[in-house]
C-alpha positions in Angstrom: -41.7 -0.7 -4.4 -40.4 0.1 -8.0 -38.9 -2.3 -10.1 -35.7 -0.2 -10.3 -35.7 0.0 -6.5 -36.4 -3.7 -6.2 -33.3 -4.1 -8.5 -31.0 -1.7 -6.2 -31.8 -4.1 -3.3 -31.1 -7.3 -5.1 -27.7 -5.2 -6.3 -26.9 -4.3 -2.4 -27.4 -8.3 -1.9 -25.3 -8.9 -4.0 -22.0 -7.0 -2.9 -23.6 -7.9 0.4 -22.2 -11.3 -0.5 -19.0 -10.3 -2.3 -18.0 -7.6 0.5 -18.2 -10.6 2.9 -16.1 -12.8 0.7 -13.1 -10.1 1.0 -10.7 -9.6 3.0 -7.9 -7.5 1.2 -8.6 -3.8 2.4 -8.1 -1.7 -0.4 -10.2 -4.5 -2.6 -12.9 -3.6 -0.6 -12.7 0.1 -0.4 -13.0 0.1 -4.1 -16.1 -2.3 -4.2 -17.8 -0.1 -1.9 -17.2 3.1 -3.8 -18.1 2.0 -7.2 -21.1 0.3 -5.9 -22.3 3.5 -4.3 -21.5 5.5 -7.6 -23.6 3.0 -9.4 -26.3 2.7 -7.1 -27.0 6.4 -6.4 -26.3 7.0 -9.9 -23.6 10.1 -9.1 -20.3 11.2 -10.7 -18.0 10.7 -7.6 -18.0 8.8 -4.4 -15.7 8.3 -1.0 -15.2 6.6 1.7 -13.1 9.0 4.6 -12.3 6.9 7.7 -10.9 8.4 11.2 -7.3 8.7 11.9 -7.6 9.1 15.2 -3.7 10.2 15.3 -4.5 13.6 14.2 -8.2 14.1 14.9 -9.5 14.6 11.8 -11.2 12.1 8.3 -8.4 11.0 5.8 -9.9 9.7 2.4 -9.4 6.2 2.0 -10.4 6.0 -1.6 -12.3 8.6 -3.6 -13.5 7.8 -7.7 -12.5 11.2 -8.4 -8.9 11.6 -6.5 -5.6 10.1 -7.1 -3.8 8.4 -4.1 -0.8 10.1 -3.4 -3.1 13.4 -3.5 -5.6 11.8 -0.8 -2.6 11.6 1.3 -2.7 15.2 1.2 -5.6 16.2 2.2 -7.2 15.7 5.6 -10.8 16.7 6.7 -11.2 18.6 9.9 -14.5 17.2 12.2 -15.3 20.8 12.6 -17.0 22.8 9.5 -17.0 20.2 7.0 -19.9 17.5 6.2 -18.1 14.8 6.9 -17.0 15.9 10.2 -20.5 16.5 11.0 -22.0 13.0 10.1 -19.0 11.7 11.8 -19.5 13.2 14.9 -23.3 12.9 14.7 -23.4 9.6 13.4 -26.7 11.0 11.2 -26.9 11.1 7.5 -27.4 14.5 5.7 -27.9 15.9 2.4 -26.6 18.9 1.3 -28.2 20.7 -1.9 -26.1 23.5 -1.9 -22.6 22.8 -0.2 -21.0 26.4 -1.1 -21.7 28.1 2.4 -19.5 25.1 4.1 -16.2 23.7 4.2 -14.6 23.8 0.5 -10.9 22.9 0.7 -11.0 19.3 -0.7 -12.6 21.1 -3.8 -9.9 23.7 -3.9 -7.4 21.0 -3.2 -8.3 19.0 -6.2 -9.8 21.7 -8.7 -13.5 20.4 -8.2 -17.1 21.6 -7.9 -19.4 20.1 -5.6 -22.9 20.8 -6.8 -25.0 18.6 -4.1 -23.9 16.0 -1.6 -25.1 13.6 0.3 -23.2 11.8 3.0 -24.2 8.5 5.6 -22.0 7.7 8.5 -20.2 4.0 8.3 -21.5 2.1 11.7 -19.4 -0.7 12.9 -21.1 -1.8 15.9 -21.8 1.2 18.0 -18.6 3.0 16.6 -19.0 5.2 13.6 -15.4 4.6 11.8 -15.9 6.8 8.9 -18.5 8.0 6.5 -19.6 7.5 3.0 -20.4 10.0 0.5 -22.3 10.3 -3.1 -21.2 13.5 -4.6 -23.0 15.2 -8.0 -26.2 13.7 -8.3 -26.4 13.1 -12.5 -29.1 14.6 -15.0 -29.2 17.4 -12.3 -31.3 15.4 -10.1 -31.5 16.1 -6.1 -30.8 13.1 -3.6 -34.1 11.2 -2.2 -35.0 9.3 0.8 -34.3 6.1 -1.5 -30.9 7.3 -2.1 -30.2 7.8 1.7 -31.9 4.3 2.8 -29.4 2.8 0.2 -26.7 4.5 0.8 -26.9 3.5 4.6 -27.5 0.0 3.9 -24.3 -0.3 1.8 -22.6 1.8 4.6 -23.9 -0.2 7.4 -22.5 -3.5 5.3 -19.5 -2.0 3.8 -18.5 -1.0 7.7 -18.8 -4.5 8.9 -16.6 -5.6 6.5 -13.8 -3.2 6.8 -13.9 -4.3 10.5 -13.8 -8.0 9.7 -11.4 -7.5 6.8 -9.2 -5.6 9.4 -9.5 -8.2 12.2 -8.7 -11.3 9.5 -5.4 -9.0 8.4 -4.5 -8.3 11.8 -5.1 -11.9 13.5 -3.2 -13.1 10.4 -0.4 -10.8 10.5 0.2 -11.5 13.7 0.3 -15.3 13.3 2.9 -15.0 10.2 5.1 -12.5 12.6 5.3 -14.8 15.3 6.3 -17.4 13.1 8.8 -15.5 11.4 10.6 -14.5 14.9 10.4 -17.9 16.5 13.2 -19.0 13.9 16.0 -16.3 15.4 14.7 -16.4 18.7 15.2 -20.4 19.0 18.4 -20.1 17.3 19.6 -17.9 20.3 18.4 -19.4 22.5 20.3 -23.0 21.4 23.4 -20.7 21.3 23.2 -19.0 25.2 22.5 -22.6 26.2 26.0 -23.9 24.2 27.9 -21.0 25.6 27.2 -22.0 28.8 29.0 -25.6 28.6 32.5 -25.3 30.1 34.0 -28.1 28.0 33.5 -25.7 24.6 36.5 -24.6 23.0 37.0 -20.8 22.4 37.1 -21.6 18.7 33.3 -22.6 18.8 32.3 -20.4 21.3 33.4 -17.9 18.7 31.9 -19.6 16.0 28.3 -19.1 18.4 28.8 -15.8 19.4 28.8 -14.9 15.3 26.1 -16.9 14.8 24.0 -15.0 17.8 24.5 -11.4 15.9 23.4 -12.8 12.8 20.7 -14.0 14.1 20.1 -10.5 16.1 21.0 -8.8 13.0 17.6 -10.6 11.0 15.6 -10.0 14.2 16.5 -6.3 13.8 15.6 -6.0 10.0 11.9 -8.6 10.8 10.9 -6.2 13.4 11.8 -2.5 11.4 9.8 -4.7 8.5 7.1 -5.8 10.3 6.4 -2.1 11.5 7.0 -1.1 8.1 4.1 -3.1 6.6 2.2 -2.8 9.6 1.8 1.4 9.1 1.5 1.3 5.6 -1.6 -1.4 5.3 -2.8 1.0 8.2 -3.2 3.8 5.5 -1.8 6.1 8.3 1.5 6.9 6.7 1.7 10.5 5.2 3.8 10.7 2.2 5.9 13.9 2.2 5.4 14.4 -1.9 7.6 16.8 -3.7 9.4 17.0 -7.0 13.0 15.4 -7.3 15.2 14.1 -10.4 14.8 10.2 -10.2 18.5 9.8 -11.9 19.8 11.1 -9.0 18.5 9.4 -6.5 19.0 6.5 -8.5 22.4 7.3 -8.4 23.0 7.9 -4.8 21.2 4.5 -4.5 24.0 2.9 -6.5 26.8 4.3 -4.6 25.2 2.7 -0.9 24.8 -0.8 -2.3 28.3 -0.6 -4.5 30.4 -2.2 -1.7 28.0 -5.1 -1.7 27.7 -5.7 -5.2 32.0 -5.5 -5.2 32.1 -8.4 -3.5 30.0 -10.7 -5.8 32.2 -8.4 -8.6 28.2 -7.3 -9.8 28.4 -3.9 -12.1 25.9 -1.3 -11.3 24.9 1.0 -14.6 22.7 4.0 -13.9 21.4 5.3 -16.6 22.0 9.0 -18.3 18.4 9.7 -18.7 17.1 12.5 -16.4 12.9 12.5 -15.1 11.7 14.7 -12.4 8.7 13.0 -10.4 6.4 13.9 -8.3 6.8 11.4 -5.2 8.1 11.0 -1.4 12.0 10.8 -2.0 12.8 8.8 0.8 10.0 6.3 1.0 10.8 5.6 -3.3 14.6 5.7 -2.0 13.6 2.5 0.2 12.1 0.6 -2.7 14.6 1.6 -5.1 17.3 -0.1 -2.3 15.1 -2.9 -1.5 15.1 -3.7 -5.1 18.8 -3.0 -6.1 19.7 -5.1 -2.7 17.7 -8.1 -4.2 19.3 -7.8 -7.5 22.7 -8.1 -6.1 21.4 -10.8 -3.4 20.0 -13.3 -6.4 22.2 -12.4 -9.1 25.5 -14.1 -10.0 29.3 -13.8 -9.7 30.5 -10.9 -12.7 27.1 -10.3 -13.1 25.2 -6.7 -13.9 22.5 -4.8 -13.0 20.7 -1.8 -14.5 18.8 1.2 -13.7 16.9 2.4 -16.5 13.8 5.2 -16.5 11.6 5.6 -19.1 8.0 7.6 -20.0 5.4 5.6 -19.0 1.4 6.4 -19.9 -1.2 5.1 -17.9 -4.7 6.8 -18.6 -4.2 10.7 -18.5 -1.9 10.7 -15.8 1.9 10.7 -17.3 4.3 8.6 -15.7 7.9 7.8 -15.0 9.0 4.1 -15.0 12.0 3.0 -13.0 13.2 -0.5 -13.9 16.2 -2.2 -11.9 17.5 -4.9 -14.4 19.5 -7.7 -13.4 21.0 -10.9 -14.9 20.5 -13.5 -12.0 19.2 -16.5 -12.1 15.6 -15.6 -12.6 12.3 -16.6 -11.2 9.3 -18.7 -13.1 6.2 -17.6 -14.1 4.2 -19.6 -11.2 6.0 -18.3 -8.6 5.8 -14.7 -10.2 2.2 -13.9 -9.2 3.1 -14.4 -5.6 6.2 -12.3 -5.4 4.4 -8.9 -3.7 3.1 -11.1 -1.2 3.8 -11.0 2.3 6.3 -13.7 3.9 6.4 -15.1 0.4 9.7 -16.3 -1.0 10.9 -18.2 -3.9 11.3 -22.1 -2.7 14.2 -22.4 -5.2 16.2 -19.3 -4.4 15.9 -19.9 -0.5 19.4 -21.6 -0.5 20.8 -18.8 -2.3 19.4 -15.5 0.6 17.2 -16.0 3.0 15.1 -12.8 3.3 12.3 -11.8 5.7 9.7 -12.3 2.6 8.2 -8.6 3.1 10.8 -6.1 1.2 8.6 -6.9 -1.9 4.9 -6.0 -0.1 6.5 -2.8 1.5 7.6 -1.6 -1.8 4.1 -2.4 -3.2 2.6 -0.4 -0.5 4.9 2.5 -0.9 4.0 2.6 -5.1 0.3 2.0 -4.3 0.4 4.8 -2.3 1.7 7.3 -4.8 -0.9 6.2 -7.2 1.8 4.0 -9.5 2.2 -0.1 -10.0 5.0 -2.4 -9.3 5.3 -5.7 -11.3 8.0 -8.2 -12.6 8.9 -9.1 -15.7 11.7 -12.7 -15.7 12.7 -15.6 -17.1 14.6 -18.7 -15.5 18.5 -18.5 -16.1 18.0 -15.4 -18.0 17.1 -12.4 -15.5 14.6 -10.2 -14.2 13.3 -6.8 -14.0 11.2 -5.2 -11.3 9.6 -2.1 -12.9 7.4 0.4 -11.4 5.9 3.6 -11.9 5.7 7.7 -10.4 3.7 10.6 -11.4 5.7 12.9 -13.3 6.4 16.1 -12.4 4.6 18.8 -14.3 6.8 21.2 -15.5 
């Protein structure tokens, strides 16, 4: 064995150990990819997995493809390469790719010179395949690269099913949690209301506390499915161009009879982006925000919503921010706020929310290939701000 091969191992070994250290999904997706970019020594790599709601490979995460245009593209199990290994559960190279299937190249303005592709075992299932694309220095694949590439395949799929048990079991233990607070509740209130000796002025007072209380049940279980399809990577975003200020607008006017009563102003501002996104899934976290502004802000407060240019690499970007003037959140209990099920301890006797509108709008801007983040101060304010591909013109 080579020195430089002997080195590859003792680098598989080593994301070996970090893979199995990880559980966040989209953490390890990129691990993989970049690891089998280095290792190979190519210009692009990918990881598709199966989305066995339509039949065909979507690309989890590609070096060379943005993610709201992955959402785009699916991969057909018949006539393309990854189809093949898929179905086959065999590795192949391909030298010369141009007499098969080409539409992710069209898709994305890309040339495929040689491939080579290894199918991701977890098990006895194959749940998706793994691909070095572009061999550098014009160099062909060997039977080195494929015996690495299937070692990091055969580890990488391991994970992904671990990572998606741990996410799954612990999920589910958070949910159950979460519902076992409303469910008790009405369950204390059926048992009052069944006492004779109640007066019809606390039955009353029950009967309002059972719809609340169904009221949060309905919002925790639409969440929960919310976040449960999006960390699924199985939503498909419906991307198109639209003018953010309107939307923005329209936003304002839904949430305006809530923010009346707390006498909060709502200023939109007057400058005028076109982006490049899913208008009603940015129209959810542009409400979720603008709710929580007027939820945790104070009486005769305000709240803006500003848009500004916004760089980030070569990719030109729109940034929404949603400004308010309530009573602000510290920086240690920032870094937790896109969590799931996480909520400020000092603002819980102000709203109680179901601690996931924050992680569904982190999904939703992930997905589009933007950021979210927060920017506050204690007594002061805060801003959420995140970003959308611009329109091109």
């Amino acid at each position: 064995m080579s020195q430089s091969l002997h080195d590859q191992y003792k680098r598989i070994f080593d994301i070996t150990l970090q893979l199995g250290s990880t559980y966040d999904h989209m953490s390890l997706l990129t691990k993989i990819v970049f690891a089998a970019q280095e290792l190979i020594n190519t210009e692009v790599a990918s990881i598709l997995l199966m989305d066995d709601a339509i039949g065909k490979l979507r690309f989890a995460i590609s070096t060379n493809i943005k993610p709201h245009e992955m959402e785009e593209i699916t991969v057909p199990l018949e006539g393309s390469i990854a189809g093949w290994i898929m179905t086959h559960g065999e590795p192949r190279v391909i030298e010369d790719p141009s007499s098969v299937y080409r539409g992710v190249d069209n898709k994305i303005d890309f040339e495929t010179r040689n491939l080579m592709g290894v199918p991701m075992r977890a098990h006895k299932d194959v749940i998706g395949v793994v691909q070095a694309v572009n061999k550098k220095n014009g160099e062909s694949f060997t039977d080195d690269d494929v015996q690495l590439l299937r070692i990091l395949a055969s580890q990488a799929a391991m994970a992904i099913e671990n990572a998606r048990m741990f996410q799954q079991s612990d999920f589910i233990a958070e949910m159950v949690h979460e519902l076992r607070t409303p469910l008790l509740a009405l369950q204390a209130s059926t048992t009052l209301l069944q006492r004779k000796e109640l007066p019809d002025e606390k039955k009353l007072d029950i009967v309002q506390t059972m719809k609340g209380e169904t009221a949060r049940l309905i919002t925790l279980t639409n969440d929960f499915l919310d976040v449960a399809r999006l960390e699924s990577g199985r939503v498909t975003l419906d991307v198109a161009p639209f003018e953010m200020r309107k939307m923005l607008a329209e936003t304002a006017e839904m949430v305006r009879a809530q923010a009346d009563q707390k006498s909060v102003s709502i200023e939109v501002t007057d400058d005028q982006f076109e982006v490049n996104a899913d208008r009603g899934k940015v129209k959810q976290v542009v409400l979720n925000l603008l709710t929580n502004a007027i939820k945790y802000n104070r009486e005769g407060g305000s709240i803006k919503l500003l848009l500004d240019h916004h760089a980030e690499g070569d990719l030109p970007m729109v940034e929404i921010c949603v400004q308010d003037t309530g009573y602000g959140i510290s920086k240690e209990h920032q870094k937790n706020m896109f969590q799931k099920f996480y909520r400020v301890p000092t603002l819980e006797n102000v709203e109680r929310g179901t601690g996931l509108g924050l992680a569904i709008c982190k999904n939703i801007v992930d997905a589009h290939g933007g950021r979210i983040w927060l920017e506050s101060e204690v007594d002061v304010g805060s801003k959420f701000l995140f970003t959308l591909p611009l329109a091109s013109n």
